[in-house]
C-alpha positions as CSV (number, residue, x, y, z in Angstrom):
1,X,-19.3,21.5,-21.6
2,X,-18.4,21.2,-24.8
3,X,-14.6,20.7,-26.6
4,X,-13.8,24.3,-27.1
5,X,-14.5,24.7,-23.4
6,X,-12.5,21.6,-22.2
7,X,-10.0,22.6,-24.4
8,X,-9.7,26.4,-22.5
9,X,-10.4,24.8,-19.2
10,X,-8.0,22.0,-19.2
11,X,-5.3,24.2,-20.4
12,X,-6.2,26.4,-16.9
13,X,-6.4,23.3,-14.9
14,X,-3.1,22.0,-15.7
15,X,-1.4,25.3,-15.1
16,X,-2.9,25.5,-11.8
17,X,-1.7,21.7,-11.2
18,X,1.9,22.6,-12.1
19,X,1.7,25.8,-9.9
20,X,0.5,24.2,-7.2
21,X,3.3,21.5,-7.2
22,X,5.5,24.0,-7.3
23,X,4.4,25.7,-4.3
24,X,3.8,22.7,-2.3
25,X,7.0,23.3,-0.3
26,X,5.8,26.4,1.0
27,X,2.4,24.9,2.5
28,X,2.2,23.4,6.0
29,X,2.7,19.9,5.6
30,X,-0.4,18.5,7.7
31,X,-3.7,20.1,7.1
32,X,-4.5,22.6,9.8
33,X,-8.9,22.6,9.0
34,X,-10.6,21.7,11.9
35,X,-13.6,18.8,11.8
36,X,-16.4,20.8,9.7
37,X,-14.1,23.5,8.5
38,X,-14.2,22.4,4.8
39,X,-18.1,22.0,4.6
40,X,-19.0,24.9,6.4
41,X,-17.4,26.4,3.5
42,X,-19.8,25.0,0.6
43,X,-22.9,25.9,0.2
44,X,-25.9,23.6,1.4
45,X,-27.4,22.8,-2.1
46,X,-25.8,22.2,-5.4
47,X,-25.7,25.4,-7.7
48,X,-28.7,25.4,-10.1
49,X,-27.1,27.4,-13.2
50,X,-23.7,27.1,-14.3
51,X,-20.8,28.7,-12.5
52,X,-17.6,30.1,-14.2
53,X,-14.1,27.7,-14.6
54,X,-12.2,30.5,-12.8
55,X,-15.1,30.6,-9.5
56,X,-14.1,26.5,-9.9
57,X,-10.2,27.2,-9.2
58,X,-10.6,30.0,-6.9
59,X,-12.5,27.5,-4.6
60,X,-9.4,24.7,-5.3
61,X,-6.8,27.1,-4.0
62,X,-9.2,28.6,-1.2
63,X,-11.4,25.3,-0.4
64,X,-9.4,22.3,-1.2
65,X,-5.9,22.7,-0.6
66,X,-6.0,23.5,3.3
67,X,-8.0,20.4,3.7
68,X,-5.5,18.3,2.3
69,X,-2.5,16.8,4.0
70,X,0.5,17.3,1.6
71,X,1.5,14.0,0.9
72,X,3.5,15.4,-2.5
73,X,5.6,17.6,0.1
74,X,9.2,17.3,0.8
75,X,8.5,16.9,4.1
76,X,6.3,14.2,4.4
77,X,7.3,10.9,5.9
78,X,4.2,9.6,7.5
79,X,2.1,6.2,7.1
80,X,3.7,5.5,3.9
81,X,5.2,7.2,0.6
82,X,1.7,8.3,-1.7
83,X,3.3,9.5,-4.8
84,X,1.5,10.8,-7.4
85,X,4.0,11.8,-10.0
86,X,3.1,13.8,-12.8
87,X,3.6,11.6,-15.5
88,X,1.5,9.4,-14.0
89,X,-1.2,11.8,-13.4
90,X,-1.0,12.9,-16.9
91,X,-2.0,9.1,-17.8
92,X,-4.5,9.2,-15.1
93,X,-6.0,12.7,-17.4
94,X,-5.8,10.5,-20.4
95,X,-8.3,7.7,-18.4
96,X,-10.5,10.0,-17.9
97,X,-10.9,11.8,-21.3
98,X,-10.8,8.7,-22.8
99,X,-14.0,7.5,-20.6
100,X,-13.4,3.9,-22.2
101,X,-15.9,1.5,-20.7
102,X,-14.0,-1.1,-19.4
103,X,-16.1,-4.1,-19.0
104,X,-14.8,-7.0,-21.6
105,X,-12.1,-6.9,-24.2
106,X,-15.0,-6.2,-26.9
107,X,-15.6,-2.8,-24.5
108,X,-12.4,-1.3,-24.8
109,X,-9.5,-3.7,-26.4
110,X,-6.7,-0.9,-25.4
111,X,-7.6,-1.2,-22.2
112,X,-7.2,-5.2,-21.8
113,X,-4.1,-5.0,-24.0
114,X,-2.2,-2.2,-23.1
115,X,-3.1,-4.1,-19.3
116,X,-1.7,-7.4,-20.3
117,X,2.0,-5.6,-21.3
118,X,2.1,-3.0,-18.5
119,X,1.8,-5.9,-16.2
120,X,4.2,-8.2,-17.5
121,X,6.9,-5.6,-18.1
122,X,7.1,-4.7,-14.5
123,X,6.5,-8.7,-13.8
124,X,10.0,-8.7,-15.4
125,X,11.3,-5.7,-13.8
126,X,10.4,-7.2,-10.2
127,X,11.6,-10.7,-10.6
128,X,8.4,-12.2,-10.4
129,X,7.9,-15.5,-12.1
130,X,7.8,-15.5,-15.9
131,X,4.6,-18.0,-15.6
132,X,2.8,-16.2,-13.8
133,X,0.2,-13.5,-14.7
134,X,-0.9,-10.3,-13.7
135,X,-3.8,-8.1,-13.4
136,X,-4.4,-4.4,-11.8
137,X,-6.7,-4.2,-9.0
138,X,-7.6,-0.8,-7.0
139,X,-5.5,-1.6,-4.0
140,X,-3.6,-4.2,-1.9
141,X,-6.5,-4.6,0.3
142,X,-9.0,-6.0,-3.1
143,X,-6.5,-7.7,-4.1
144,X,-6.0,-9.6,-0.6
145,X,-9.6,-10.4,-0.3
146,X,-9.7,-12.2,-4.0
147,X,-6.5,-14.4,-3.1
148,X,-8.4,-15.6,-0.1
149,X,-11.3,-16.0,-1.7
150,X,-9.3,-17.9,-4.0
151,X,-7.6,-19.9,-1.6
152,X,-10.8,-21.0,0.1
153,X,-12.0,-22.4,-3.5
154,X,-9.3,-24.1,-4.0
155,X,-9.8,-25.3,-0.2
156,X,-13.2,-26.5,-1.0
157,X,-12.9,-27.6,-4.2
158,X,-15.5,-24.6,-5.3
159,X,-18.3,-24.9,-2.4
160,X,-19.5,-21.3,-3.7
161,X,-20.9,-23.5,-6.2
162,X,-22.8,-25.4,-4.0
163,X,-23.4,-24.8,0.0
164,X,-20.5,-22.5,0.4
165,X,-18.5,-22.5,3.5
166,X,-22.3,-23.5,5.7
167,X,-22.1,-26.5,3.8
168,X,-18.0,-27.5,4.5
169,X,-17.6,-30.0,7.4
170,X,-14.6,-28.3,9.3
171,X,-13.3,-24.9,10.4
172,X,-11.0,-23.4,7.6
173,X,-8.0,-21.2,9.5
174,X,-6.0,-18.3,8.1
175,X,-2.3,-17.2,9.4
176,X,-0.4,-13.9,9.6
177,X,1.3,-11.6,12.0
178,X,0.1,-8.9,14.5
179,X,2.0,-6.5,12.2
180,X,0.0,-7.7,9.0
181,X,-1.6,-4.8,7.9
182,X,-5.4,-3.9,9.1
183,X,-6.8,-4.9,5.4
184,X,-5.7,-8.4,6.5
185,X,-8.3,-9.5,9.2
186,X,-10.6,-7.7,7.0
187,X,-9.9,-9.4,4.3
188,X,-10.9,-12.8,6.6
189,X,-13.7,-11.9,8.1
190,X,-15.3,-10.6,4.3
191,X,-14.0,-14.0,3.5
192,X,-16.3,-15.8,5.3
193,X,-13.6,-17.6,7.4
194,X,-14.7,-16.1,10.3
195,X,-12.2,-13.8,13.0
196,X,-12.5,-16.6,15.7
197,X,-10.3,-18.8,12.8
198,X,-7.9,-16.1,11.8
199,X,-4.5,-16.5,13.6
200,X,-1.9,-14.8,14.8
201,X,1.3,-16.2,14.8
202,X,4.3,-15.1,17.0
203,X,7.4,-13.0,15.5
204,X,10.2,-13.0,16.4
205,X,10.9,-9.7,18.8
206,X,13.2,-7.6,17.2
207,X,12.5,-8.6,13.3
208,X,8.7,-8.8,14.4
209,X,8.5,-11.3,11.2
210,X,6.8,-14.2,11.6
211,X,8.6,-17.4,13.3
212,X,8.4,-20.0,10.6
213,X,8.4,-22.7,14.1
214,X,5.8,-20.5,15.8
215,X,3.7,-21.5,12.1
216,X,4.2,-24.7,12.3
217,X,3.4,-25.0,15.7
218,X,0.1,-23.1,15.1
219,X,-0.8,-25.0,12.3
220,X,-0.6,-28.3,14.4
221,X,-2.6,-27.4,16.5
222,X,-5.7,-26.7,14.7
223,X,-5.2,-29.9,12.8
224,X,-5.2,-31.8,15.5
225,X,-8.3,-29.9,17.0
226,X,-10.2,-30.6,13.8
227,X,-9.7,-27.7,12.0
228,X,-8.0,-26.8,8.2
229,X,-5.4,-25.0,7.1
230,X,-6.0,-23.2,4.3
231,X,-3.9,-19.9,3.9
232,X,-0.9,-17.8,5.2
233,X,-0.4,-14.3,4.4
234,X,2.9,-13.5,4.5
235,X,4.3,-9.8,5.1
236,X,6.9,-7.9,2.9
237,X,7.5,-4.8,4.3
238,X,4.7,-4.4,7.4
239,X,3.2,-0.9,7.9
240,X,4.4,-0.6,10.9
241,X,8.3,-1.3,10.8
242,X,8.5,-2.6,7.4
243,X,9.3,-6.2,8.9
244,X,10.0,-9.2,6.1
245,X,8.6,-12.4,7.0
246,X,10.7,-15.3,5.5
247,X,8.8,-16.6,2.5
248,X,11.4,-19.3,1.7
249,X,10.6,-21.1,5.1
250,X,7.2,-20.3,5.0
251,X,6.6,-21.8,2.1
252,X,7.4,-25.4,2.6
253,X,5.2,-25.3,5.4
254,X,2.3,-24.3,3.9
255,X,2.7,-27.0,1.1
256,X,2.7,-30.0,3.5
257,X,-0.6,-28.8,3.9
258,X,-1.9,-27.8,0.8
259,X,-2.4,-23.9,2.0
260,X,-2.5,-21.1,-0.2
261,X,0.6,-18.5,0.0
262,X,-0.9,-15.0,-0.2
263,X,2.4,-12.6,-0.5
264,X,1.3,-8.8,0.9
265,X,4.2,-6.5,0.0
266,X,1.9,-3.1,-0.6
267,X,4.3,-0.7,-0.4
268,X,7.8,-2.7,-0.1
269,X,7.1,-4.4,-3.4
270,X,8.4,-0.7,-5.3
271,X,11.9,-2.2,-4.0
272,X,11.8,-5.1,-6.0
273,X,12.7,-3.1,-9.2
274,X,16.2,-3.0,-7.4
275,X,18.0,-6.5,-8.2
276,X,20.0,-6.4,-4.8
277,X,16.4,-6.1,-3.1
278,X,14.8,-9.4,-4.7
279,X,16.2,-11.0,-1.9
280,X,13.0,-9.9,0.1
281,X,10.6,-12.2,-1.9
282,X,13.4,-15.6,-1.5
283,X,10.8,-18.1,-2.3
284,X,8.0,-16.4,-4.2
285,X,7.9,-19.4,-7.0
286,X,6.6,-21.6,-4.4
287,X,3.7,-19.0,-3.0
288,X,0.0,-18.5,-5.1
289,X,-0.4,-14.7,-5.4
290,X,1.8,-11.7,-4.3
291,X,0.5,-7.8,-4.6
292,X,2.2,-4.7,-4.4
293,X,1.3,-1.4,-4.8
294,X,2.9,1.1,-7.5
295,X,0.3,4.2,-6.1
296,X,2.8,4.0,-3.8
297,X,6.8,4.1,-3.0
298,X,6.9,4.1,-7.1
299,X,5.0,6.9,-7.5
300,X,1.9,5.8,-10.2
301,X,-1.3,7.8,-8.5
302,X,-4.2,6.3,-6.6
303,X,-5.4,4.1,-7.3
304,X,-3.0,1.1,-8.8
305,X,-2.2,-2.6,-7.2
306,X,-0.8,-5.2,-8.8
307,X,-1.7,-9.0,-8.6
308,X,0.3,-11.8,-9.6
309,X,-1.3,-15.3,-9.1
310,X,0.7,-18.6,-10.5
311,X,-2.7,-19.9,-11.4
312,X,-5.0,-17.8,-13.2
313,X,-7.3,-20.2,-14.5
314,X,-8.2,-21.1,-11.0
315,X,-8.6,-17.2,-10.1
316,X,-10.9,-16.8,-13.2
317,X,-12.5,-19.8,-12.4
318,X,-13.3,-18.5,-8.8
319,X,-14.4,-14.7,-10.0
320,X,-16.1,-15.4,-13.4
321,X,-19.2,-13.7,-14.0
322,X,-21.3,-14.7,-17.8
323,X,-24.0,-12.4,-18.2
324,X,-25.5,-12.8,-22.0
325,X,-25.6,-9.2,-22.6
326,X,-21.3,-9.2,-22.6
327,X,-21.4,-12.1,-25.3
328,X,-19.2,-11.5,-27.9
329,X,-17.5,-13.3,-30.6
330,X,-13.9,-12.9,-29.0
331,X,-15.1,-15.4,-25.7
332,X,-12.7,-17.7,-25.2
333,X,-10.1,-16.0,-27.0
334,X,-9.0,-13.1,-25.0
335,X,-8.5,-12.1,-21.4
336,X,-11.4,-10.7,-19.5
337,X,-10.4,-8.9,-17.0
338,X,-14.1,-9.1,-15.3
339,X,-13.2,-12.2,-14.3
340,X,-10.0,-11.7,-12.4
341,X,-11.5,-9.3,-9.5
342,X,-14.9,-7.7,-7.8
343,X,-15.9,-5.3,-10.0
344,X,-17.3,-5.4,-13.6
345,X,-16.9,-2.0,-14.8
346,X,-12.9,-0.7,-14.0
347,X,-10.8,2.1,-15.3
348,X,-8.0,2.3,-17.7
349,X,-5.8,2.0,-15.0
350,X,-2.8,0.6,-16.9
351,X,-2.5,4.5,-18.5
352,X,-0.8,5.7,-15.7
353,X,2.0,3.0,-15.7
354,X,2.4,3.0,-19.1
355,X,2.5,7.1,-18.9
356,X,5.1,7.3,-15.8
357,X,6.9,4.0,-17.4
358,X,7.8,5.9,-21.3
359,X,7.8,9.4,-19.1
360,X,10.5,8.9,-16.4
361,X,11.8,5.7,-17.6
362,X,13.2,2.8,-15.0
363,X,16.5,3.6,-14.2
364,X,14.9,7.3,-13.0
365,X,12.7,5.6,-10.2
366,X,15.5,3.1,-9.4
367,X,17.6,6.0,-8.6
368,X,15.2,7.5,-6.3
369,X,14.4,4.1,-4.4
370,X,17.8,3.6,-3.9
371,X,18.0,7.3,-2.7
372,X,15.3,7.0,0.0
373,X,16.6,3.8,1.4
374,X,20.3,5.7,1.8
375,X,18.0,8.2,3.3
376,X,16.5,6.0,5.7
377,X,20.4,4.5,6.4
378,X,21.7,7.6,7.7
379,X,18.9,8.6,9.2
380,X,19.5,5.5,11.8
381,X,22.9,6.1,11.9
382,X,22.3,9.3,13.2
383,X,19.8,8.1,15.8
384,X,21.5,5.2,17.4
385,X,24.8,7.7,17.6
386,X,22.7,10.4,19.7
387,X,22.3,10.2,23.6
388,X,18.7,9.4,24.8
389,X,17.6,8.1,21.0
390,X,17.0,4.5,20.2
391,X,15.5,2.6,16.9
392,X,13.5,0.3,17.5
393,X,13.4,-2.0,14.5
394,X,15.7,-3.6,11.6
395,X,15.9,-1.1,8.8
396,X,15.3,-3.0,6.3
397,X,13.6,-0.4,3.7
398,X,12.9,3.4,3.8
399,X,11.1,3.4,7.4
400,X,12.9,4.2,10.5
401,X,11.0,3.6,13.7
402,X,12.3,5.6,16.4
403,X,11.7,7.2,20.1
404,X,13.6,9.6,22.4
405,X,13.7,8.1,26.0
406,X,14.3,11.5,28.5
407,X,16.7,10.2,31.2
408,X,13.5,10.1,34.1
409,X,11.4,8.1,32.6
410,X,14.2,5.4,30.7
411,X,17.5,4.0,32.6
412,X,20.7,4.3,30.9
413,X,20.2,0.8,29.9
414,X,16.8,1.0,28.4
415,X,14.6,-0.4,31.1
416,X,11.2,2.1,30.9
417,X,10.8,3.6,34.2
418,X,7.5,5.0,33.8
419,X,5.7,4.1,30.3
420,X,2.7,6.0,30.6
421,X,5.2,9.7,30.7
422,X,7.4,8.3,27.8
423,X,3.9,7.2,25.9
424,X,2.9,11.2,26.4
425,X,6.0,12.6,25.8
426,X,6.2,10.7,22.3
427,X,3.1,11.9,21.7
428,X,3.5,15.8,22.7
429,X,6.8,16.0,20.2
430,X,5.1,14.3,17.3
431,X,1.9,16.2,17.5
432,X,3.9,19.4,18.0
433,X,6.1,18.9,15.1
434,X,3.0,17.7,13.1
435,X,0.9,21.1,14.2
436,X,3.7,23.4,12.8
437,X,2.9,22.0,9.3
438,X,7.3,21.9,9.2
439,X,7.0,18.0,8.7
440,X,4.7,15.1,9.5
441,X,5.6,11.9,11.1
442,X,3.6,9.2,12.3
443,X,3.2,7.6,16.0
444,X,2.4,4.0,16.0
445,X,2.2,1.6,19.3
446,X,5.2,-0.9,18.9
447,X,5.5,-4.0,21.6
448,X,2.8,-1.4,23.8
449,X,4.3,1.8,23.8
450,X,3.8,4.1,21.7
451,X,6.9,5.2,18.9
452,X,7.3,6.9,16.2
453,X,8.1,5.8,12.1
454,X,9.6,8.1,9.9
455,X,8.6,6.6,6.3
456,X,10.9,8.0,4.0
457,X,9.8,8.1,0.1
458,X,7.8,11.3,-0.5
459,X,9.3,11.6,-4.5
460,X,11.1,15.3,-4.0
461,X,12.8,14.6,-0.6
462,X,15.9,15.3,-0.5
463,X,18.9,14.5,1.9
464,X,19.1,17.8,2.6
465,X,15.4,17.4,3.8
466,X,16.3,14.3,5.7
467,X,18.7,16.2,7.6
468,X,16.6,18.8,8.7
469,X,13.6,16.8,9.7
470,X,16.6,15.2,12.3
471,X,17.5,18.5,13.1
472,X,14.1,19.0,13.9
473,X,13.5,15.8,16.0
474,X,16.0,16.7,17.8
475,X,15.2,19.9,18.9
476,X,11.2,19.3,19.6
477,X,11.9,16.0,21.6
478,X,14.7,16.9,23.5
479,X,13.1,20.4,24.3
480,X,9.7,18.7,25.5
């Protein structure tokens, strides 16, 4: 293809992105293809000769779009909120014409540079400490894996340069909660710790965040059994209930034993561009690393995660890579970000925050966070007034976690009578709200039985919206 072609193409393909925003409203919210659907409607081998732009979007509107699950739509409160707003995706176009070749600063200086500011101005618009340092990985769960890689260099004083963990005398444990998210055990196990040395401390039962005693406690333990101590990730915002573990107690903790503080706030770390929400992270100047991800509740698109660590020369240190080919006259001189992660070769991510940043500007996205989390407030209110309805977790963010409890199978005083019929009835209303494409919630298992989270944070919800997705509870649930 050459320009002239691009040029008529991309002009096409932007109108059809802006029409198809628009008309997102109107499509069922979940994707109603059936497993095969989508392939059974390519062709087995890839086209020989060139086909025509428009063939191209014809197959987007006709292909593509029913497969996908409209995470941009008003009505979308499931796992969590996945905005892609267009100013971001306009920075995410500008990537990808650009094509820069992001391996060292000598590749593509813009990219590192342009990195560098991006980071720190939203280091400063979170709270984060001014000494330390940022760097964007693809998602939370990267960035999890290189802080515990991190933390077990430190732990062993750089084994991967020797025997790695064969060669270390002792078990090395890692601590979190049940409601850490999935990327977290992974993260343990690709580690090399092990899952036999990962482990999970209690919570307290209605926060469900972690019981800095219950730490302690653990931590004892596998001292006194031989074993070391060598990291704790703490939760800001859990997938499941958005539960806060308490940093400020955690930390001290951790110190006595010379553990590395890994803070995981994926999605609930958008809130910390609200000053009356920095209260979350209490504590963050004594932890090592914290991530968050602005792909989501903020709204940059897939894929963007943030990592601060207080100690980048140790992180480089850990993930440094010298291959003669990237030599250059710079080394030493300039950040590479090849050395703060996995991969060598990344993307321009910093575009799309430095696009949706100038674009919308910060007190636009403020005003939406705080909007979803009065969402979310009224949302509970209106729950715990209605008959039969309990939440089932603090509110602490934009996720409500909810169930209806039908007078034979829960007592008037919330005793479950028979939890296998409330477990199916949850289920029948939330997949038949979810098969009418109307909205789409997600059911999760809470303390056994099964409930239901409402993640509010999709960027064009409305409280009108929010209103009629209760409507619409109401009348599935109490109907079933």
């Amino acid at each position: 293809m050459e320009p002239e072609e691009f040029r008529a193409a991309a002009h096409a393909l932007v109108d059809w992105i802006a029409d198809y925003r628009e008309r997102i409203p109107e499509l069922p919210v979940q994707s109603q293809v059936k497993p095969g659907d989508v392939a059974g409607l390519l062709p087995v081998s890839a086209p020989a000769a060139p086909e025509s732009f428009d063939a191209v979007l014809r197959d987007l509107d006709h292909v593509v779009v029913p497969g996908i699950t409209q995470v941009q739509h008003p009505n979308y409160y499931g796992w969590f909120p996945s905005n892609a707003t267009l100013s971001s995706v306009l920075g995410d176009f500008a990537t990808a014409g650009l094509g820069a070749l992001g391996i060292t600063w000598q590749s593509a200086p813009s990219l590192t540079e342009v990195e560098e500011v991006v980071v720190a101005w939203l280091r400063e618009l979170t709270g984060v400490p001014e000494t330390w340092y940022g760097v964007i990985q693809d998602t939370a769960s990267t960035a999890c894996l290189v802080a515990l890689l991190a933390a077990r260099e430190r732990a062993t004083d750089y084994s991967e340069t020797r025997g790695g963990l064969q060669a270390e005398p002792a078990p090395m444990t890692v601590y979190t909660t049940e409601y850490a998210h999935s990327s977290i055990p992974k993260a343990v196990a690709l580690a090399g710790f092990g899952m036999d040395n990962l482990r999970v401390v209690e919570t307290d039962p209605w926060t469900r965040a972690l019981r800095p005693a219950a730490l302690a406690e653990a931590i004892a333990a596998d001292v006194a059994e031989g074993r070391r101590p060598v990291a704790v990730v703490v939760n800001i915002g859990t997938t499941g209930t958005t539960a806060v573990d308490p940093l400020a107690e955690i930390v001290p903790i951790a110190r006595e034993h010379g553990m590395w503080v890994h803070v995981d706030a994926a999605m609930a770390g958008s809130a910390l561009l609200l000053p009356e929400q920095r209260g979350l992270v209490d504590g963050l100047e004594g932890a090592d690393s914290l991530t968050w991800n602005p792909h989501k509740w903020m709204g940059t698109v897939l894929d963007c995660s943030l990592m601060y660590v207080a100690d980048p020369e140790h992180l480089v240190r850990v993930m440094a890579t010298d291959p003669s080919y990237l030599r250059s006259t710079v080394d030493g001189s300039v950040t590479q970000f090849k050395d703060w992660g996995i991969p060598l070769g990344r993307r321009f991510r910093a575009l799309k925050l430095w696009f949706q940043l100038r674009l919308d500007g910060v007190e636009a996205i403020r005003d939406r966070l705080r909007r979803d989390l009065a969402n979310a407030r009224w949302l509970a209110d209106q729950v715990e007034a209605a008959p039969r309805w309990r939440v089932l977790a603090p509110v602490s963010l934009q996720t409500v976690v909810l169930r209806h409890e039908p007078p034979d199978v829960v007592s008037p005083d919330g005793e479950v009578l028979d939890g296998a019929a409330l477990d199916a009835h949850t289920l029948s209303w939330v997949d038949a709200i979810n098969d009418s494409g109307r909205a789409f919630i997600t059911p999760a298992k809470l303390d056994g039985r099964w409930s239901v989270r409402v993640s509010i944070g999709a960027e064009p919800t409305t409280a009108a919206d929010v209103a009629a997705l209760w409507d619409l509870l109401r009348s599935t649930a109490e109907r079933g």
